[in-house]
PDB file of N, CA, C and O in Angstrom:
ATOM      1  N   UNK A   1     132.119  -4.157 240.947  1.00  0.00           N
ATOM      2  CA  UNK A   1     132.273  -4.242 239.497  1.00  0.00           C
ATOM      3  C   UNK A   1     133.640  -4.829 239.166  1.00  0.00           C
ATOM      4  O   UNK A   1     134.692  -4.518 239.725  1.00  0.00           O
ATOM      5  N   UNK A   2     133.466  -5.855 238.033  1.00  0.00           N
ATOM      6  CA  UNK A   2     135.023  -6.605 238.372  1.00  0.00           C
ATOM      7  C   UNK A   2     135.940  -5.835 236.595  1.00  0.00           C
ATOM      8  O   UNK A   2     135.360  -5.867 235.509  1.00  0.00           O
ATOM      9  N   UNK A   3     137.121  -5.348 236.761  1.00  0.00           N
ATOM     10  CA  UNK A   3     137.931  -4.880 236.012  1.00  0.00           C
ATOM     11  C   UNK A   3     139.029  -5.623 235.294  1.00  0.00           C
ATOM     12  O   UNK A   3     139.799  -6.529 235.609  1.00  0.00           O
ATOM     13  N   UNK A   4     138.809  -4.883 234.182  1.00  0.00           N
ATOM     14  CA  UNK A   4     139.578  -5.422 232.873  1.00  0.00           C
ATOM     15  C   UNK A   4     140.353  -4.745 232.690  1.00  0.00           C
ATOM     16  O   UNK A   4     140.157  -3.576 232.360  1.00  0.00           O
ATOM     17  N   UNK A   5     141.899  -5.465 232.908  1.00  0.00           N
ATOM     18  CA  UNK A   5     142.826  -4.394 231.983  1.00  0.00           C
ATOM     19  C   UNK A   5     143.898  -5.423 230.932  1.00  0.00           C
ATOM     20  O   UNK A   5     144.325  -6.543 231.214  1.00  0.00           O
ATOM     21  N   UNK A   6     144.087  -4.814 229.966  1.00  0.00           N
ATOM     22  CA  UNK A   6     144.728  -5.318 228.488  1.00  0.00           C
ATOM     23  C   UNK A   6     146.311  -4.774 228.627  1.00  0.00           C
ATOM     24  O   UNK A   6     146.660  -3.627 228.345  1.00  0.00           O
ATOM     25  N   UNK A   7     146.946  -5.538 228.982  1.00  0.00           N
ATOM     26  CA  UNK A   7     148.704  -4.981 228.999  1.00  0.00           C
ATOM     27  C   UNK A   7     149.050  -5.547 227.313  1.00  0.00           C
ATOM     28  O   UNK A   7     148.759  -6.695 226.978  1.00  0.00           O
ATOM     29  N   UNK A   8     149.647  -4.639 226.436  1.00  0.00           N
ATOM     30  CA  UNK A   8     149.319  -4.441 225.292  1.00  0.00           C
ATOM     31  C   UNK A   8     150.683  -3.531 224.295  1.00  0.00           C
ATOM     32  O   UNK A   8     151.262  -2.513 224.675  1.00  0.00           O
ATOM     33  N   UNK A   9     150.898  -4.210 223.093  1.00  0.00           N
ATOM     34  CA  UNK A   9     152.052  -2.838 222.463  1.00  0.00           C
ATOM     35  C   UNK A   9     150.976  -2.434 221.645  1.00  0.00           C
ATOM     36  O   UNK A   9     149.815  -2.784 221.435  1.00  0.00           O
ATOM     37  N   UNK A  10     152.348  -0.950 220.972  1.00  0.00           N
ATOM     38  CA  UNK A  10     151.370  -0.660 219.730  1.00  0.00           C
ATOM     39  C   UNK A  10     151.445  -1.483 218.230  1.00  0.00           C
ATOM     40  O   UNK A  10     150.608  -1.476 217.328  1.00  0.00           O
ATOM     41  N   UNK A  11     152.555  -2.084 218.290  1.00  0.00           N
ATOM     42  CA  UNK A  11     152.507  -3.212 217.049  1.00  0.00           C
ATOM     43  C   UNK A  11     151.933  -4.462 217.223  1.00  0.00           C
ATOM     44  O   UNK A  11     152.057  -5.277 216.309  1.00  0.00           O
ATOM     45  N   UNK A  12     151.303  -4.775 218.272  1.00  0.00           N
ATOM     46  CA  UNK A  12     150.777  -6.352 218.674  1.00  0.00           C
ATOM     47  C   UNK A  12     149.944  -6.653 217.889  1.00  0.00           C
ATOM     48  O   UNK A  12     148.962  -5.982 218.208  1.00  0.00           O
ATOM     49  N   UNK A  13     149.604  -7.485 216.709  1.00  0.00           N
ATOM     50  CA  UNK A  13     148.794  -7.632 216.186  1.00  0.00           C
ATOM     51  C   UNK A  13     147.386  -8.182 216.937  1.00  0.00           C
ATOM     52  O   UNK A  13     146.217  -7.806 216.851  1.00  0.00           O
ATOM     53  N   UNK A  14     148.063  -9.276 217.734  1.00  0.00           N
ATOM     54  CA  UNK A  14     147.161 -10.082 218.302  1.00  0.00           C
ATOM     55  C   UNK A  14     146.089  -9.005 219.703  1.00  0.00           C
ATOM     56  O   UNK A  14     144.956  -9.283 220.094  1.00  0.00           O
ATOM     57  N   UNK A  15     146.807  -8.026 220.071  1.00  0.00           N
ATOM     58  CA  UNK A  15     146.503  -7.159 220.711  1.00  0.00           C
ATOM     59  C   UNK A  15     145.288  -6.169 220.187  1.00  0.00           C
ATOM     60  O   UNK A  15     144.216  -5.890 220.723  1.00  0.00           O
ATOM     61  N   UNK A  16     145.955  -5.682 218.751  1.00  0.00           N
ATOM     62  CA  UNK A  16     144.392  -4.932 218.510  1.00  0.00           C
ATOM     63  C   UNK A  16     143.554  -5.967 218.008  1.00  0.00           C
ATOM     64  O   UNK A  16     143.075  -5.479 216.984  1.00  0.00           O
ATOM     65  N   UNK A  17     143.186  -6.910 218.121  1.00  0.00           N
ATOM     66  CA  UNK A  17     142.583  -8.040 217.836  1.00  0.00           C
ATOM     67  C   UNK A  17     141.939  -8.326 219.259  1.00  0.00           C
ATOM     68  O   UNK A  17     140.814  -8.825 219.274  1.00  0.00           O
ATOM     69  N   UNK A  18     142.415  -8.115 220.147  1.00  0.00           N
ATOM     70  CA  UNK A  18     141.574  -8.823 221.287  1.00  0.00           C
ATOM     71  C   UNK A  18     141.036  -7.290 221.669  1.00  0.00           C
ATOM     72  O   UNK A  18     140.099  -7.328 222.467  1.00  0.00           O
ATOM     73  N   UNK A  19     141.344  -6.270 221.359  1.00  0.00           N
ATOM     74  CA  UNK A  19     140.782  -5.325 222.118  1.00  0.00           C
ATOM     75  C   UNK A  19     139.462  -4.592 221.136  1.00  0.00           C
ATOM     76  O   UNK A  19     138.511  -3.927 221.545  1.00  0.00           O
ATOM     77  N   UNK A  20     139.719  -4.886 220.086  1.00  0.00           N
ATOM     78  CA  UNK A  20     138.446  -4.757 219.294  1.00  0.00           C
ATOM     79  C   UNK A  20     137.286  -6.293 219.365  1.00  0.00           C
ATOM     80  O   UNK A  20     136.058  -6.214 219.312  1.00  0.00           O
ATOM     81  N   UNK A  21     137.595  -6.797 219.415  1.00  0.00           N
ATOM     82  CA  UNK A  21     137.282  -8.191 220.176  1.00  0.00           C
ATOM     83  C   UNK A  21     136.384  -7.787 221.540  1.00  0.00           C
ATOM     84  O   UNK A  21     135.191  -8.084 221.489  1.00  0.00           O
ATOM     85  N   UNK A  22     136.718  -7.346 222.353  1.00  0.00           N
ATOM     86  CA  UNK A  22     136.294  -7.030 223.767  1.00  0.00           C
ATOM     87  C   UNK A  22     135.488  -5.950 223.443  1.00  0.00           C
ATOM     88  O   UNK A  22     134.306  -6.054 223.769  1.00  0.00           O
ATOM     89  N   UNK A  23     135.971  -4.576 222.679  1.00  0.00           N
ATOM     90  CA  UNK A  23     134.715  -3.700 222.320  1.00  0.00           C
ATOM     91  C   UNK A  23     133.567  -4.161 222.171  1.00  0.00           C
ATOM     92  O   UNK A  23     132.622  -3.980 222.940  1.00  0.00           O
ATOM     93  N   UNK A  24     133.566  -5.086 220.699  1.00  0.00           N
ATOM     94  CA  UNK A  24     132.367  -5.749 220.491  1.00  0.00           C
ATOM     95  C   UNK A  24     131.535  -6.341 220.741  1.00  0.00           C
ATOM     96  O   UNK A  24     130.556  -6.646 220.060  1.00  0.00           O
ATOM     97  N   UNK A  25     131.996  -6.769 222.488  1.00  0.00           N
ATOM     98  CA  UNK A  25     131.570  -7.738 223.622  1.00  0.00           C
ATOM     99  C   UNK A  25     130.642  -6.562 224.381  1.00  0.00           C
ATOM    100  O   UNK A  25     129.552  -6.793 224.903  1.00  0.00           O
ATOM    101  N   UNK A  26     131.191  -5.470 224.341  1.00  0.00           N
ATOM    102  CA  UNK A  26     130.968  -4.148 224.711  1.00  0.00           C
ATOM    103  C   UNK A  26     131.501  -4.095 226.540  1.00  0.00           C
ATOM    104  O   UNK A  26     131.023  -3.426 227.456  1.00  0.00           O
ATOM    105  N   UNK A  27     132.504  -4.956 226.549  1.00  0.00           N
ATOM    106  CA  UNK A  27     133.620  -5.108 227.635  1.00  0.00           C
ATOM    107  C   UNK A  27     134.311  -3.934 228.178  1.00  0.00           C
ATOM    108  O   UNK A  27     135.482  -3.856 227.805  1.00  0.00           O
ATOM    109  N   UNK A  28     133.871  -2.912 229.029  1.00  0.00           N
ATOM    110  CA  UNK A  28     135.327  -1.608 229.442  1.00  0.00           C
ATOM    111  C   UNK A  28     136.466  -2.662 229.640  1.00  0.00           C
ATOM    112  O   UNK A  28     136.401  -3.878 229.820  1.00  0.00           O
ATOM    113  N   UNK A  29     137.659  -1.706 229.538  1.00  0.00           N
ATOM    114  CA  UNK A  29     138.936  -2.178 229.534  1.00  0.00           C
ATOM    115  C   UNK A  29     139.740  -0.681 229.807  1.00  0.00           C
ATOM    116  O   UNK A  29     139.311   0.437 229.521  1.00  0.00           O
ATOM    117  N   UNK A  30     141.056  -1.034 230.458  1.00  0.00           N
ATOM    118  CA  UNK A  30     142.317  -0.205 230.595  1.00  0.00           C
ATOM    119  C   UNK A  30     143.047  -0.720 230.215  1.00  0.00           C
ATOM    120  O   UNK A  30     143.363  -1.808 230.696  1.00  0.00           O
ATOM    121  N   UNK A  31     143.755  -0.109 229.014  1.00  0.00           N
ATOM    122  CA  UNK A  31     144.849  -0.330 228.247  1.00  0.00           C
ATOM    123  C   UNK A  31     145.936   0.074 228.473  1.00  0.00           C
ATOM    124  O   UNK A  31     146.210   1.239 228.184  1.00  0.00           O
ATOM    125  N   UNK A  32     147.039  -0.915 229.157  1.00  0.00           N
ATOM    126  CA  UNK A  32     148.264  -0.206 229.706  1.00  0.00           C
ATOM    127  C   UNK A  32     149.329  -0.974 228.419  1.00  0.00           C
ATOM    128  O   UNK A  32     149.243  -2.177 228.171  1.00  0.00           O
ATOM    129  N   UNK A  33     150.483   0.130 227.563  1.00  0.00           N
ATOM    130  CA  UNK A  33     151.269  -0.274 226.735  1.00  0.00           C
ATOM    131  C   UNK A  33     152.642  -0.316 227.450  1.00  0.00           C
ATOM    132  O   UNK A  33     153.450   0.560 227.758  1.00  0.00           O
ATOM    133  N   UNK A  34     152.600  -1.847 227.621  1.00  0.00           N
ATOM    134  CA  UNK A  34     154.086  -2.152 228.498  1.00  0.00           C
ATOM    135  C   UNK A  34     155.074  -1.894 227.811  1.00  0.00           C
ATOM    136  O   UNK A  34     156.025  -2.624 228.091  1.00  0.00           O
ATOM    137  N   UNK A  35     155.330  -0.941 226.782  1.00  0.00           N
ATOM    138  CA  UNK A  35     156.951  -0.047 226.228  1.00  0.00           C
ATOM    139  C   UNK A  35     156.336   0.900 227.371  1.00  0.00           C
ATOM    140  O   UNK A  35     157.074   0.987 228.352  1.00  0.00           O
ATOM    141  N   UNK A  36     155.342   1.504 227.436  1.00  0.00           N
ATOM    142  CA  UNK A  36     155.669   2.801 227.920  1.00  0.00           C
ATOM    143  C   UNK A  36     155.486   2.975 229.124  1.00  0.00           C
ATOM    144  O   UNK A  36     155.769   4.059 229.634  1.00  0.00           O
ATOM    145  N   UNK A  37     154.996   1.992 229.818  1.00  0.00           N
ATOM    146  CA  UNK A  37     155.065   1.713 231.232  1.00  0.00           C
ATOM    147  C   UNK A  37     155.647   0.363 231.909  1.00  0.00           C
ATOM    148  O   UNK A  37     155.179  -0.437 232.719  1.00  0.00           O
ATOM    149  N   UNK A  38     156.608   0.443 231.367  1.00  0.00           N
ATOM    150  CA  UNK A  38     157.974  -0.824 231.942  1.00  0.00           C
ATOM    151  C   UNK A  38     157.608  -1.697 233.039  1.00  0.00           C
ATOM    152  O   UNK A  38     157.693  -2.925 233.061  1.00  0.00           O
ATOM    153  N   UNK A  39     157.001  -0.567 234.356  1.00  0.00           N
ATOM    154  CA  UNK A  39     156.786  -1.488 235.186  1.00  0.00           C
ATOM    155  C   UNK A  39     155.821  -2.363 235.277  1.00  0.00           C
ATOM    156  O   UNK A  39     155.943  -3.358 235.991  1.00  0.00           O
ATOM    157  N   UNK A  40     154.749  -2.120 234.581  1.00  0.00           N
ATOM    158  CA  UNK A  40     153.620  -2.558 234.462  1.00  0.00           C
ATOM    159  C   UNK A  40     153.951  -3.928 233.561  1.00  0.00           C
ATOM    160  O   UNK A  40     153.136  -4.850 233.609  1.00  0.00           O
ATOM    161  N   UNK A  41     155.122  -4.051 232.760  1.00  0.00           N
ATOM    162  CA  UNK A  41     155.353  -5.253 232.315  1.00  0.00           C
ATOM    163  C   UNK A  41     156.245  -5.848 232.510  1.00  0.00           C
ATOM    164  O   UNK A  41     156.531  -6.830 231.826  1.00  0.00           O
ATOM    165  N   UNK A  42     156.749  -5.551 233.218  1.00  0.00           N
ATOM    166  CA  UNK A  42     157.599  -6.036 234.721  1.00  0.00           C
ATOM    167  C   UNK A  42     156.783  -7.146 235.743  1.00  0.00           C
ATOM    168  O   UNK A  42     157.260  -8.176 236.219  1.00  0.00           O
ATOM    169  N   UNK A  43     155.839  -6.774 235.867  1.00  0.00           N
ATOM    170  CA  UNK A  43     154.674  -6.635 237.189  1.00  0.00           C
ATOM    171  C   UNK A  43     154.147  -8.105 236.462  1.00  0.00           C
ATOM    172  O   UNK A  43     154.105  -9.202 237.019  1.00  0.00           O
ATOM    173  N   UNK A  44     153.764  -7.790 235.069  1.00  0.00           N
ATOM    174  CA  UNK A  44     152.607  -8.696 234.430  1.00  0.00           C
ATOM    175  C   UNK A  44     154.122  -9.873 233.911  1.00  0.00           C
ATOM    176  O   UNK A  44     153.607 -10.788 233.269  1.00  0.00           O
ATOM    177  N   UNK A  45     155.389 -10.054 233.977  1.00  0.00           N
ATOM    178  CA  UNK A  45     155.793 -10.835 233.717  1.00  0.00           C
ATOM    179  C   UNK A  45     155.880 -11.711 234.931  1.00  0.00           C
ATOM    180  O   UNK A  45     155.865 -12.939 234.842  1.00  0.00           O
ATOM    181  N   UNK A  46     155.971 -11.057 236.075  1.00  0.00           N
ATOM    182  CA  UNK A  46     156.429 -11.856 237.502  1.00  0.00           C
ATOM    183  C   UNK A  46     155.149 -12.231 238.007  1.00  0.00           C
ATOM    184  O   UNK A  46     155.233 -13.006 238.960  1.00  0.00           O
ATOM    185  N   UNK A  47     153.816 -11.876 237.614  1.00  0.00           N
ATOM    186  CA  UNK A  47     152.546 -12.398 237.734  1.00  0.00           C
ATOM    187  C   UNK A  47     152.445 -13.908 236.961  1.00  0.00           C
ATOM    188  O   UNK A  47     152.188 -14.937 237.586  1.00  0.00           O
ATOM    189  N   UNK A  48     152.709 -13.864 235.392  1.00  0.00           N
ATOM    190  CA  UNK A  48     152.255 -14.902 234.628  1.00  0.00           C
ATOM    191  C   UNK A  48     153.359 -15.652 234.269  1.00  0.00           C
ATOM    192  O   UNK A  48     153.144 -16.593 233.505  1.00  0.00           O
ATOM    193  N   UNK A  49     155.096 -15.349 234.839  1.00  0.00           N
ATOM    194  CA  UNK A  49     156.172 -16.051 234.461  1.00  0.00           C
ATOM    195  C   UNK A  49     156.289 -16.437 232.441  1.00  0.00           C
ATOM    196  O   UNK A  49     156.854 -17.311 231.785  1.00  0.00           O
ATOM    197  N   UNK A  50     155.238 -14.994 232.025  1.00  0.00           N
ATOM    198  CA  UNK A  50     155.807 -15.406 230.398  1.00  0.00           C
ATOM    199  C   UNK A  50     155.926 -13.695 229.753  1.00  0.00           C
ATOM    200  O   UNK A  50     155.327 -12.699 230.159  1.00  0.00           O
ATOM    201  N   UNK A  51     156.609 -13.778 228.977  1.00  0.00           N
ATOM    202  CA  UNK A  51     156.981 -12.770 228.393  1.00  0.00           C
ATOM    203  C   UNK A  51     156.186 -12.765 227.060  1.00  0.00           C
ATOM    204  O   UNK A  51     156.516 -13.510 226.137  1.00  0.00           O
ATOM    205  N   UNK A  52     155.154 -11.932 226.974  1.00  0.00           N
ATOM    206  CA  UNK A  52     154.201 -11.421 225.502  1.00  0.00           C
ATOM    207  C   UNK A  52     153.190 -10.852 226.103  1.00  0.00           C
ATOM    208  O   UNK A  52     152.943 -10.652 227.292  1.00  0.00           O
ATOM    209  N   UNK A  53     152.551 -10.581 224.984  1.00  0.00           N
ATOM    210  CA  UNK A  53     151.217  -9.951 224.750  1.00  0.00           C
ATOM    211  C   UNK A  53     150.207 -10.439 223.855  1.00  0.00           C
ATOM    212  O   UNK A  53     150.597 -11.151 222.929  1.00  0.00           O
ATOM    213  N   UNK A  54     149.048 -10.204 223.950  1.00  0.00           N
ATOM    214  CA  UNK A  54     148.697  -9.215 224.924  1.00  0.00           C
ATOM    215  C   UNK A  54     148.108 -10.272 226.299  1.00  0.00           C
ATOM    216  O   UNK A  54     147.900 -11.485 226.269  1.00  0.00           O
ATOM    217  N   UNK A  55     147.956  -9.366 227.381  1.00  0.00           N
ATOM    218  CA  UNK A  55     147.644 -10.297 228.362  1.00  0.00           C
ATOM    219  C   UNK A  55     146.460  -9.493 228.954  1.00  0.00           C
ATOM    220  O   UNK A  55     146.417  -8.266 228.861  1.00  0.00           O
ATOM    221  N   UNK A  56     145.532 -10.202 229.544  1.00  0.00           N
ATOM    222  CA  UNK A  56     144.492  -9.820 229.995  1.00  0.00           C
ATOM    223  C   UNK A  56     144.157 -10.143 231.317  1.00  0.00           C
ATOM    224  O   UNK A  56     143.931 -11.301 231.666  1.00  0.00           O
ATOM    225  N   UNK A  57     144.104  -8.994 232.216  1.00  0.00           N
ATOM    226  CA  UNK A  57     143.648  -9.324 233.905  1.00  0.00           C
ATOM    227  C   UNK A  57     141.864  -9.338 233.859  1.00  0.00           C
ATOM    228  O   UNK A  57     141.246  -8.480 233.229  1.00  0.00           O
ATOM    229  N   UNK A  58     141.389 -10.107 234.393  1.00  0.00           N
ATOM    230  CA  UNK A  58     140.096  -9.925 235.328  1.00  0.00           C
ATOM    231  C   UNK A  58     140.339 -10.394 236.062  1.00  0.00           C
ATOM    232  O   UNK A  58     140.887 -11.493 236.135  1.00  0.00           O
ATOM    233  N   UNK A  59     139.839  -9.357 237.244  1.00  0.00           N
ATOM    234  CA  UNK A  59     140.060  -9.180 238.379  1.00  0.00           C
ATOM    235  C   UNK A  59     141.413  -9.912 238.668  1.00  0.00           C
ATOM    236  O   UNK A  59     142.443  -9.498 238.136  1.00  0.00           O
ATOM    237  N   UNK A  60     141.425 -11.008 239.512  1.00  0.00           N
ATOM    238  CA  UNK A  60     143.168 -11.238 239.546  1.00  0.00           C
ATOM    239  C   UNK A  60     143.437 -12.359 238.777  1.00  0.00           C
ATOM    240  O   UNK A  60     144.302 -13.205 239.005  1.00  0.00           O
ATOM    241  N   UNK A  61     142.778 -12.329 238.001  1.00  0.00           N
ATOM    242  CA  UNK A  61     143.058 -13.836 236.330  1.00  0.00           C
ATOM    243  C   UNK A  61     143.498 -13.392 235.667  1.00  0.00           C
ATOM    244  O   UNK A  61     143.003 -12.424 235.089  1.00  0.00           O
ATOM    245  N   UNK A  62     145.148 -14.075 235.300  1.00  0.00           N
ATOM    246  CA  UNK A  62     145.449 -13.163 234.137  1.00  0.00           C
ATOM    247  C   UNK A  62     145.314 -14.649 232.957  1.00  0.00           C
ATOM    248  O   UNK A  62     145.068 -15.836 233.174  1.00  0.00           O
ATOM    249  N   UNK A  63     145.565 -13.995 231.880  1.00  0.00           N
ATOM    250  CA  UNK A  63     144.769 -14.570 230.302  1.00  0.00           C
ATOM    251  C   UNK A  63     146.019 -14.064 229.309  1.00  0.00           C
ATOM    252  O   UNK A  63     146.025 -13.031 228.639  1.00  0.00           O
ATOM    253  N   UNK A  64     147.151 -15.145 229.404  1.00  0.00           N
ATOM    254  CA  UNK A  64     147.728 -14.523 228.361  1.00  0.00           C
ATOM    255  C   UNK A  64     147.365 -14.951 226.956  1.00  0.00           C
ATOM    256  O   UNK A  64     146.986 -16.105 226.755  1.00  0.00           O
ATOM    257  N   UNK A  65     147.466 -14.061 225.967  1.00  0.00           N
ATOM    258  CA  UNK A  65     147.220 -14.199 224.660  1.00  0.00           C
ATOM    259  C   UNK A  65     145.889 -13.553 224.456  1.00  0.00           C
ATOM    260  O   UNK A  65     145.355 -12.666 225.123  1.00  0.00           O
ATOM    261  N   UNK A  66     145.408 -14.272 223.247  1.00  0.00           N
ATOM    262  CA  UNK A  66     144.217 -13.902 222.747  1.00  0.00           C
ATOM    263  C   UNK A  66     143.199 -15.222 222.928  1.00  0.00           C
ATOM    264  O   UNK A  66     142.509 -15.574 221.971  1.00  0.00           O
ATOM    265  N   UNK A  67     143.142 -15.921 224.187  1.00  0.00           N
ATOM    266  CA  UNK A  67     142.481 -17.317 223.816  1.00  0.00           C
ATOM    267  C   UNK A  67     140.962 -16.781 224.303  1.00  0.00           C
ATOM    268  O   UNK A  67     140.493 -16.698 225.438  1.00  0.00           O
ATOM    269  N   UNK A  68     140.434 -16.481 223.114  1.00  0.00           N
ATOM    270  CA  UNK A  68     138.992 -16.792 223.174  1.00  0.00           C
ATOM    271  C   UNK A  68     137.925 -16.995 224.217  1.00  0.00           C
ATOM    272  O   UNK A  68     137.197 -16.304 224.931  1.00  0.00           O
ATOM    273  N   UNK A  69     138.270 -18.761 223.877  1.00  0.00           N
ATOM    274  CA  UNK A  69     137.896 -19.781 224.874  1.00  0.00           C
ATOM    275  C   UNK A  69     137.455 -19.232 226.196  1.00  0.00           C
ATOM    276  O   UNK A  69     136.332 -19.042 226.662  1.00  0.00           O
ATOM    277  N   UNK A  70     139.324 -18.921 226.924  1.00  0.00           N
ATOM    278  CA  UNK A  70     139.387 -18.746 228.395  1.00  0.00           C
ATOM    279  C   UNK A  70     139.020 -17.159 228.925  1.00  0.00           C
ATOM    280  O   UNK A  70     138.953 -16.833 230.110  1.00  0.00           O
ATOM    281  N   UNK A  71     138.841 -16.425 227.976  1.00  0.00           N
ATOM    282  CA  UNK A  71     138.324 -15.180 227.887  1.00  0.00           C
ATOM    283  C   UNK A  71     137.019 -14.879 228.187  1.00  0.00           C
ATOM    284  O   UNK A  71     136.712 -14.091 229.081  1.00  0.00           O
ATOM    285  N   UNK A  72     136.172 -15.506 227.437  1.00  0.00           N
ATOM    286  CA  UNK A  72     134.709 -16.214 227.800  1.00  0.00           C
ATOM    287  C   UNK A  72     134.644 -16.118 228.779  1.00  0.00           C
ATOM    288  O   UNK A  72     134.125 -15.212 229.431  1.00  0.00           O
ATOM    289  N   UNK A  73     135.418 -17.497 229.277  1.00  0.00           N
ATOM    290  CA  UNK A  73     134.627 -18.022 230.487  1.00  0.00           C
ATOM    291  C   UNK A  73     135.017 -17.394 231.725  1.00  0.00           C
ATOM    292  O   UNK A  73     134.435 -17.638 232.782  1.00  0.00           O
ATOM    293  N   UNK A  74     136.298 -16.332 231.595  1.00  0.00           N
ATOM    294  CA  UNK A  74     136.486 -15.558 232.810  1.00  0.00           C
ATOM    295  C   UNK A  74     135.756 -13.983 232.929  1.00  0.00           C
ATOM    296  O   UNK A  74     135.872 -13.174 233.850  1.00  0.00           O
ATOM    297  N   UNK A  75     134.875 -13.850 231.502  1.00  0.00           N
ATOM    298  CA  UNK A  75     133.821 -12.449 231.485  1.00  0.00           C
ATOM    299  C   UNK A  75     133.114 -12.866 231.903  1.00  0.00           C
ATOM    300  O   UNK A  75     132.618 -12.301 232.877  1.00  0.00           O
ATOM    301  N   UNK A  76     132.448 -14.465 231.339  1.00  0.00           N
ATOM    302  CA  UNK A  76     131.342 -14.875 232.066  1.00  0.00           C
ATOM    303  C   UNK A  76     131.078 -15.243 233.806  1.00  0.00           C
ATOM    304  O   UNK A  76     130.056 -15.083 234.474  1.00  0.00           O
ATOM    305  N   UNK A  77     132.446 -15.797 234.213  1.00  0.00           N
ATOM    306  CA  UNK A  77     132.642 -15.796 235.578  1.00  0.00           C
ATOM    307  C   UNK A  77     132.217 -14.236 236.503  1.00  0.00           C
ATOM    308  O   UNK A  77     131.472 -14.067 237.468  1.00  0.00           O
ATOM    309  N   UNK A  78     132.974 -13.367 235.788  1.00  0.00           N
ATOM    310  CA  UNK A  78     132.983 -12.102 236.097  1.00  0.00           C
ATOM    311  C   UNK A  78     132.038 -11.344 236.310  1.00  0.00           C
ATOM    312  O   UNK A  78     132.051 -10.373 237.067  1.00  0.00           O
ATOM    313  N   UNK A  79     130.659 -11.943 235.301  1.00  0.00           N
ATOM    314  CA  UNK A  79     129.509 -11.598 235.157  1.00  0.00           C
ATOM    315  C   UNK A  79     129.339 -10.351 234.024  1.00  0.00           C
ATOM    316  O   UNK A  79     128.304  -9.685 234.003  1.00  0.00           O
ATOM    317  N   UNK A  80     130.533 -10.081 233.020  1.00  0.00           N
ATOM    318  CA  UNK A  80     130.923  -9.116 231.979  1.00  0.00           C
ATOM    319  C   UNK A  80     130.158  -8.864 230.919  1.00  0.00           C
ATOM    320  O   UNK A  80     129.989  -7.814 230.299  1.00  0.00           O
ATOM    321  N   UNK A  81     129.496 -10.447 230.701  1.00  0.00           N
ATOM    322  CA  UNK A  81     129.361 -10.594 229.348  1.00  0.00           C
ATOM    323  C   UNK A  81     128.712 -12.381 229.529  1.00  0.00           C
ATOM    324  O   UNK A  81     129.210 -13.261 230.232  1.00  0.00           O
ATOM    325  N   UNK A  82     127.844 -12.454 228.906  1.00  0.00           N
ATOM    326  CA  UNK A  82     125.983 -13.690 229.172  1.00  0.00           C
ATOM    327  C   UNK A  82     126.895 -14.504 228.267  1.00  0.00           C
ATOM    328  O   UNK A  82     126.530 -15.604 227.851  1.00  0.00           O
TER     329      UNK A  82
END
């Protein structure tokens, strides 16, 4: 089963936007908030060499932002979402 996790604040706009976004896909997800787990956005900066949110792993793809598009096509890769 391939996993989704959303590195994410609590003011990100664009963040509760992709994660209600992904609900509606009816997508599971783990929501890690990089204030409150530092390393974890530590981790996800030296992965994607950019600093924001929100960013999205499947499996080892990360997806920064909210792009749609490339979101798609890595649920659909994933087999997440038709």
């Amino acid at each position: 089963m391939s996993k989704v996790t959303v590195y994410s604040t609590s003011w990100c706009g664009f963040c509760h936007q992709l994660k209600s976004w992904l609900s509606q896909q009816n997508v599971e997800y783990e929501e890690i908030d990089v204030e409150q787990n530092q390393k974890a956005g530590r981790e996800v900066v030296e992965a994607t060499k950019q600093m924001g949110v929100p960013v999205t792993k499947i499996d080892d793809t990360y997806i920064v932002g909210f792009d749609r598009p490339k979101l798609e096509e890595a649920l659909k890769s994933a087999k997440l979402i038709k």
